[in-house]
LOGU-889201 format. One line per field, with one value per residue (C-alpha): residue number from 0; z, x, y. Coordinates in steps of 0.2 Angstrom, whole numbers. Layout:
BEGIN
pos (NUM  ...) .
up (Z  ...) .
east (X  ...) .
north (Y  ...) .
// end
This chain:
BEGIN
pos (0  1  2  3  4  5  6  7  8  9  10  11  12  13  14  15  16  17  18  19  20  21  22  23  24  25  26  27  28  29  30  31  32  33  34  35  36  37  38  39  40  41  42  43  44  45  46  47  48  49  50  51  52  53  54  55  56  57  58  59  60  61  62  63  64  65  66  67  68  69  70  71  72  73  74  75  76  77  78  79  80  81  82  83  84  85  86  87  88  89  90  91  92  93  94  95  96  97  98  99  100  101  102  103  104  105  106  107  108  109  110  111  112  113  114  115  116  117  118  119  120  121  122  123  124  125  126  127  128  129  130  131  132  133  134  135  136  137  138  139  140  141  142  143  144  145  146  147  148  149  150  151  152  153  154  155  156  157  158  159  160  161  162  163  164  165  166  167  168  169  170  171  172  173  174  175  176  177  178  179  180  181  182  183  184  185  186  187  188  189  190  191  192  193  194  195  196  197  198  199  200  201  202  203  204  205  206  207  208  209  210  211  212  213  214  215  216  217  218  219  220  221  222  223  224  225  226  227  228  229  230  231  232  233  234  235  236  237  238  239  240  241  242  243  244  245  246  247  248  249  250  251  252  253  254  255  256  257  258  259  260  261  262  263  264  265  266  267  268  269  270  271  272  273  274  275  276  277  278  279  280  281  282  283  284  285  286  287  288  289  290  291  292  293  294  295  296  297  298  299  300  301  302  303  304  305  306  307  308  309  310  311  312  313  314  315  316  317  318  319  320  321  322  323  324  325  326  327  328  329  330  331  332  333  334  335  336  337  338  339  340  341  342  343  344  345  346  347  348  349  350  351  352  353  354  355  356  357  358  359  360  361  362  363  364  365  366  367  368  369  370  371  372  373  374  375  376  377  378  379  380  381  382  383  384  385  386  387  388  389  390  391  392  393  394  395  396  397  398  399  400  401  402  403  404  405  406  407  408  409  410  411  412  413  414  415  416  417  418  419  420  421  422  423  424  425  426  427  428  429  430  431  432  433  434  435  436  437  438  439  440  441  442  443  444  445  446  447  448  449  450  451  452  453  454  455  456  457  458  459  460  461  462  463  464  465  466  467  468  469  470  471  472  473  474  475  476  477  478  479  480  481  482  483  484  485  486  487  488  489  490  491  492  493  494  495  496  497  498  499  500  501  502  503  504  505  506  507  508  509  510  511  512  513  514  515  516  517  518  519  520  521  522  523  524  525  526  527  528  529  530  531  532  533  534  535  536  537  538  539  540  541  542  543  544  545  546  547  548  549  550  551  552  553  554  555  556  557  558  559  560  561  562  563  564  565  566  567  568  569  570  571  572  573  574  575  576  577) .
up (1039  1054  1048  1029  1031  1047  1065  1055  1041  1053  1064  1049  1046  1026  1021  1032  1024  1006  1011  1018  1002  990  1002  997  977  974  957  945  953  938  944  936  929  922  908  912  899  886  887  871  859  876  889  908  918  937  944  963  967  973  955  939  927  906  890  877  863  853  871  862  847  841  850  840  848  865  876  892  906  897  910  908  917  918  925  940  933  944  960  954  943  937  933  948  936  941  926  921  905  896  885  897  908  891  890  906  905  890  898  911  897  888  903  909  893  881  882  869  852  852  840  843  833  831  821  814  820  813  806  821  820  813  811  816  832  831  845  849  866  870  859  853  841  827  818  800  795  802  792  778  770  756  765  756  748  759  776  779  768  782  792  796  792  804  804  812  823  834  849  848  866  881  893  908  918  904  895  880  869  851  837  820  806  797  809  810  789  788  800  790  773  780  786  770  761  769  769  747  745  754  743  725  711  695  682  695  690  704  708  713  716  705  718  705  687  681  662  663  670  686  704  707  727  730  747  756  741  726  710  693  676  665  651  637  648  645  628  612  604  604  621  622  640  656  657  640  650  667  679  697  711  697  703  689  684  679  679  688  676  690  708  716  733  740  734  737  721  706  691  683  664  657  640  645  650  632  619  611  592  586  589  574  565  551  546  547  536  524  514  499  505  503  515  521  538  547  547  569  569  558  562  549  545  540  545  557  551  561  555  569  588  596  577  570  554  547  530  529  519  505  501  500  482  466  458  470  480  498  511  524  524  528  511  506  524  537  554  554  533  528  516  507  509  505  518  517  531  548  563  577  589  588  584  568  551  537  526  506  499  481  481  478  461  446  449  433  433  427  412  410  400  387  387  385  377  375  359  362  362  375  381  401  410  422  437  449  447  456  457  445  435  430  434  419  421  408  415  431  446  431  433  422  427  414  420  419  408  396  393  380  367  374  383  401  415  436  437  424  428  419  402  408  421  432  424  409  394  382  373  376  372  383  386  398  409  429  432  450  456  447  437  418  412  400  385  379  371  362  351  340  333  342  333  341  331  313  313  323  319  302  303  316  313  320  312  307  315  321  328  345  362  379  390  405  412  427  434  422  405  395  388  372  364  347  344  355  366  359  369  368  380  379  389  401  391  375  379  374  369  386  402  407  426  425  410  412  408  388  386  395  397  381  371  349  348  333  340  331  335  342  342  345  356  354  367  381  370  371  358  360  357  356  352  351  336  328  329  321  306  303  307  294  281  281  278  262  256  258  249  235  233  231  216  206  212  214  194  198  210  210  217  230  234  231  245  255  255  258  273  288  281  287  298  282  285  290  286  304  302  292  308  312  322  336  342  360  362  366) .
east (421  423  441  435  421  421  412  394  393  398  384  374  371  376  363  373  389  383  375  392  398  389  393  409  405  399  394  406  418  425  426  434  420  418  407  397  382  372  354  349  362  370  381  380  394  397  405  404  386  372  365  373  375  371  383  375  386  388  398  412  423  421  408  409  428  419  418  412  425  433  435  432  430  415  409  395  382  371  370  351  341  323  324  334  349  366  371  386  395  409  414  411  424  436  433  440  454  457  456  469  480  481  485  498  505  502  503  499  511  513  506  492  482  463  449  437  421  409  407  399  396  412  425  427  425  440  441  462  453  443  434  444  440  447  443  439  453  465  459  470  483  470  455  444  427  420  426  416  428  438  424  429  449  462  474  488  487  494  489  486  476  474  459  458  446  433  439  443  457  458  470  475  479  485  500  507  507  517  530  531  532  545  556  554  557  571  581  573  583  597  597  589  600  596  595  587  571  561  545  529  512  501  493  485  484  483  484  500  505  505  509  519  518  537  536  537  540  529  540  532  528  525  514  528  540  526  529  541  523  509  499  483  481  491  475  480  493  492  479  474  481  492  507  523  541  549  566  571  577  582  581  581  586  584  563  564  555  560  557  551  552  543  549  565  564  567  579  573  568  577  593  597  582  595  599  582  574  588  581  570  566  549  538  521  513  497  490  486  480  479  483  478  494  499  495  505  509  513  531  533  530  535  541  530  533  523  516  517  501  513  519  503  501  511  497  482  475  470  463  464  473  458  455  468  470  458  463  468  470  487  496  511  523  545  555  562  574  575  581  586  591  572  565  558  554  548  539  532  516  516  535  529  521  529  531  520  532  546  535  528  543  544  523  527  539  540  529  516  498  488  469  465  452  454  457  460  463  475  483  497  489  478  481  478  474  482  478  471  484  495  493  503  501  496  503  494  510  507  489  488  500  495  479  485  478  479  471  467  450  449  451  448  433  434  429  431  441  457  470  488  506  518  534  544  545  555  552  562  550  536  529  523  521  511  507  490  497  511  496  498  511  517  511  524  533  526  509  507  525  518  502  504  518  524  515  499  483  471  454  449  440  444  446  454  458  471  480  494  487  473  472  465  458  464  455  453  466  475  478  490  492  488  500  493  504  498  479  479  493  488  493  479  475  464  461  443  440  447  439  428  428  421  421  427  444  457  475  492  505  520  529  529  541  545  557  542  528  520  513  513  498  496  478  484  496  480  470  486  487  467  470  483  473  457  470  476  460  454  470  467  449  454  466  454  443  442  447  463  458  476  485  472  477  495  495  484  498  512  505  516  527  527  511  503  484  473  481  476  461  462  459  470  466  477  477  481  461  453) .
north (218  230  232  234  246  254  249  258  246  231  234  235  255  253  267  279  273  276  293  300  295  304  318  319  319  336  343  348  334  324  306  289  280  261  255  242  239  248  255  254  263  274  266  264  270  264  280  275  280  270  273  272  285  285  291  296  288  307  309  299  301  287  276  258  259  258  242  237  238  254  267  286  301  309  326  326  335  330  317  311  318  317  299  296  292  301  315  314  320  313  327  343  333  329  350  353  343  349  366  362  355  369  381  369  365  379  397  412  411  390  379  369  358  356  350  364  361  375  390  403  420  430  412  397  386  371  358  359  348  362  374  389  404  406  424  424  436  424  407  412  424  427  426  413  415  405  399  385  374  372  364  344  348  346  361  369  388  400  406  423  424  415  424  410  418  417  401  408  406  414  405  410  401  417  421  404  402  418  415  397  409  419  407  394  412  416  398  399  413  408  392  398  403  408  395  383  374  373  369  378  382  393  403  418  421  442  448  449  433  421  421  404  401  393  389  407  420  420  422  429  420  434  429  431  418  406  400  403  405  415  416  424  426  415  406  397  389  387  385  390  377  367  364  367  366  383  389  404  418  432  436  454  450  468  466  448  446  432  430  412  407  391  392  391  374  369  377  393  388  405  397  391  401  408  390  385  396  407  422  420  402  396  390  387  393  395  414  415  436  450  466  481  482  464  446  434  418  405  395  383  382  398  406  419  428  446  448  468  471  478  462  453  456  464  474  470  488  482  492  476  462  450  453  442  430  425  418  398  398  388  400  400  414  418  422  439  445  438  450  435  448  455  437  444  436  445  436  438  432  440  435  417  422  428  449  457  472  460  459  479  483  470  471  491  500  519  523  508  514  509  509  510  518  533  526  541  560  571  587  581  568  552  535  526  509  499  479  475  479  490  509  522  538  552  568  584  592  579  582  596  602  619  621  627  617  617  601  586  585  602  589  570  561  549  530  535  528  535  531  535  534  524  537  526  512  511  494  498  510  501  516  519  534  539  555  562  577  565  555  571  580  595  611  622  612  617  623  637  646  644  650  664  677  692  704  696  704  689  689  679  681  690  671  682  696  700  715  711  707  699  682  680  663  664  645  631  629  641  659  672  686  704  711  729  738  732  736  756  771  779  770  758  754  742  730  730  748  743  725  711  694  687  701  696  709  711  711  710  696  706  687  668  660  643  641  646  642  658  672  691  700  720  730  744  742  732  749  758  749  751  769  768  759  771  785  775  774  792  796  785  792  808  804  799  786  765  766  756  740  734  748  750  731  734  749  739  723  737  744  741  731  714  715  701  708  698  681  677  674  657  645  628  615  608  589  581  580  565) .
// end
């Protein structure tokens, strides 16, 4: 025993012994301890002391893989406390090692590897075998809504700092994920080709399209490489996080940026779109938006046509197209013209019925007599509705025989309803055209040559007056003009120092042009022959009296010739009204 434990413990001085001992175990010495029972749910360590010390079970990872006779170090916290326990602690000593670990293994820029444990003020604390810092700006490349998400995961992170005098070392997450990117980005671009299908990531989708993460460089999916048909927005399509197939369209090597397609995966269906649908083919589609200027119609996947809002109807007036189509509704329509280059179709509704203009001509030949309403007025005509959808337009020259008008509301009203001639039909440009004046015979023809001549003197009314001349109404519709000249033998400067609007005046016809379809007029030579014909009468009474009517009525007849007295006045009438 002497040999074993000293002369001391042989001649029995064993306190001594165990004193000088525990000398030697100061605090903050880790020691190699042994389990050796359990004090309810904690353990009991023998550590060397003359008292044994106690693990809480939280002290261990994983405390049902603890049994008795496992050794572990342990940190001396204190030699005996209040219960006259030693204090130790398992995972303050698991830190320290860890500590010296790291400073003998690890140094700033390596990877480590570490579970996150928390979220603390301004990151993250993880456990890489002792706590480390990891700042929120460096969790992620996009920094996440929320941090915490990261608690309980195992990640990888760089070193960015070492400070061994305070303990404390700062990772980042961020650093070591971008040197990754650039490497993966680099060896991708070195490898990728276009036409490749590869494999990717969704990462972030915009209005325009979606970011597909391939492993170090995003590539672009712009919304109209999505689908051959109709996308709304990328979100139709793809979705956050879902990992997808595309095929790489082009790669700009110098930006490092490429460009993905989906729809290129499978055959475009304008290929063979000729074939498929030939001109004046007729098919039936669904109607998928409306524009104000036509209606989409859906043929097939990824093959849209447009019904121009002219061809939606033969004889139908539409202001929208969502008169005729709403959104969804099947309708049936005849192709037109396809333009592959621009992946275009146009397409027909009213070419699927029978075309009423085909019709017009045999309905209405020139000289039939129609009845329409008044459908609209403009400067050079009426639109005369002859059958629901059929116009024939009335033009303001064909109106009156001889009224002079600047505007056909001067003779017709909106709504209401006439008769009138047909005068021709252009079935190619789709237009009828139609006579008012023609229901009647032309009196320039006949009647007015024959009752107004050169010569006669006529009565009518003062209708106008401008700085060249006077018109005068000698009936209805029916004027004449009174030329400046005509007004006076002395020179006249203004009109309206000799007659005013309204006023009842004789005047002579001086002529009547066919060809222009005017008539002459001339006061002064009127006021002649009156002068004239109260000479002849003075004359006549000095010879002798009234005794001899007839040669009173024969110089009357002779005077002037052919001026024909007053056969003017017996009135005519003049058609082309309504």
């Amino acid at each position: 025993m002497a040999a074993e434990f000293g002369q001391a413990v042989a001649d029995g001085d064993m306190e001594g012994l165990i004193e000088g001992q525990i000398g030697d175990f100061k605090t903050g010495t880790i020691l190699q301890g042994k389990i050796i029972g359990m004090a309810g749910d904690d353990f009991m360590v023998e550590v060397g002391l003359k008292s044994e010390g106690v693990l809480d079970k939280n002290e261990f990872d994983d405390p049902a893989d603890v049994e008795i006779g496992d050794t572990v170090e342990v940190l001396l916290e204190e030699v005996e406390g209040d219960d006259s326990m030693v204090q130790i602690s398992k995972r303050k000593a698991d830190r320290i090692r860890g500590w010296e670990r790291i400073i003998t293994e690890k140094k700033e820029d390596d990877t480590v590897e570490g579970k996150v444990m928390r979220k603390i003020k301004g990151g993250l604390l993880v456990d890489i075998g002792v706590p480390v810092f990891l700042p929120a700006s460096q969790v992620d490349i996009r920094r996440p809504a929320d941090i915490g998400i990261f608690i309980g995961e195992t990640i990888e992170a760089q070193i960015l700092k070492i400070d061994e005098q305070r303990r404390n070392i700062v990772i980042s997450r961020r650093k070591l994920i971008e040197e990754r990117r650039t490497e993966q980005r680099q060896r991708l671009l070195s490898d990728i080709k276009v036409g490749d299908l590869v494999t990717g990531m969704v990462k972030n989708i915009a209005d325009f399209g979606a970011f597909v993460d391939l492993g170090g460089i995003d590539g672009l999916l712009h919304i109209t490489d999505m689908s051959w048909g109709r996308v709304n927005h990328p979100s139709d399509i793809v979705r956050l996080d879902e990992k997808i197939e595309v095929k790489v369209l082009s790669i700009d090597f110098d930006k490092e940026k490429i460009a993905l397609g989906l729809k290129q995966k499978d055959a475009s269906p304008w290929e063979d779109i000729e074939q498929k649908y030939p001109a004046n083919t007729r098919i039936s589609g669904t109607v998928t938006n409306i524009m104000s200027y036509g209606a989409f119609v859906k043929l097939e996947e990824g093959v849209e046509g447009l019904v121009h809002i002219s061809e939606m109807s033969w004889t139908r007036r539409i202001n929208h197209p969502s008169e005729m189509v709403s959104i969804g509704e099947e309708v049936s329509v005849v192709v037109l013209d396809i333009n592959k280059d621009k992946q275009e179709i146009s397409l027909g509704m009213k070419q699927t019925e029978v075309n009423p203009w085909e019709l017009v001509a045999e309905k209405y030949p020139p000289g039939t007599i129609v009845e329409g309403k008044v459908r609209n007025l403009a400067s050079y005509g009426a639109f005369i509705e002859i059958e629901p959808g059929i116009d024939g337009l009335l033009h303001v020259s064909d109106l009156s025989w001889t009224k002079k008008l600047s505007h056909p509301n001067e003779m017709l009203k909106k709504g209401e309803t006439l008769k009138c001639i047909v005068l021709e039909v252009d079935q190619s440009k789709q237009r009828v055209a139609l006579g008012l004046k023609q229901m009647t015979e032309d009196p320039w023809m006949e009647a007015i040559p024959t009752h107004y001549q050169p010569g006669m003197i006529v009565q009518g009314k003062v209708t106008k007056i401008t700085n060249f001349g006077v018109f005068v109404e000698l009936e209805e519709d029916l004027e004449g003009l009174l030329h400046i000249s005509e007004l006076a033998d002395h020179k006249v400067e203004n009109p309206q120092d000799v007659v005013q609007v309204g006023q009842e005046v004789e005047v002579k016809i001086l002529r009547v042009d066919l060809d222009e379809r005017k008539i002459g007029l001339s006061l002064k030579r009127a006021q002649w022959t009156s002068d004239q014909e109260a000479a002849a009468e003075k004359a006549e009474g000095k010879a002798g009296g009234a005794a001899d009517g007839g040669a009173g009525g024969g110089g009357i007849g002779g005077i002037g010739g052919d001026d024909m007295g007053h056969l003017g006045t017996d009135k005519i009438t003049f058609g082309g009204g309504n």
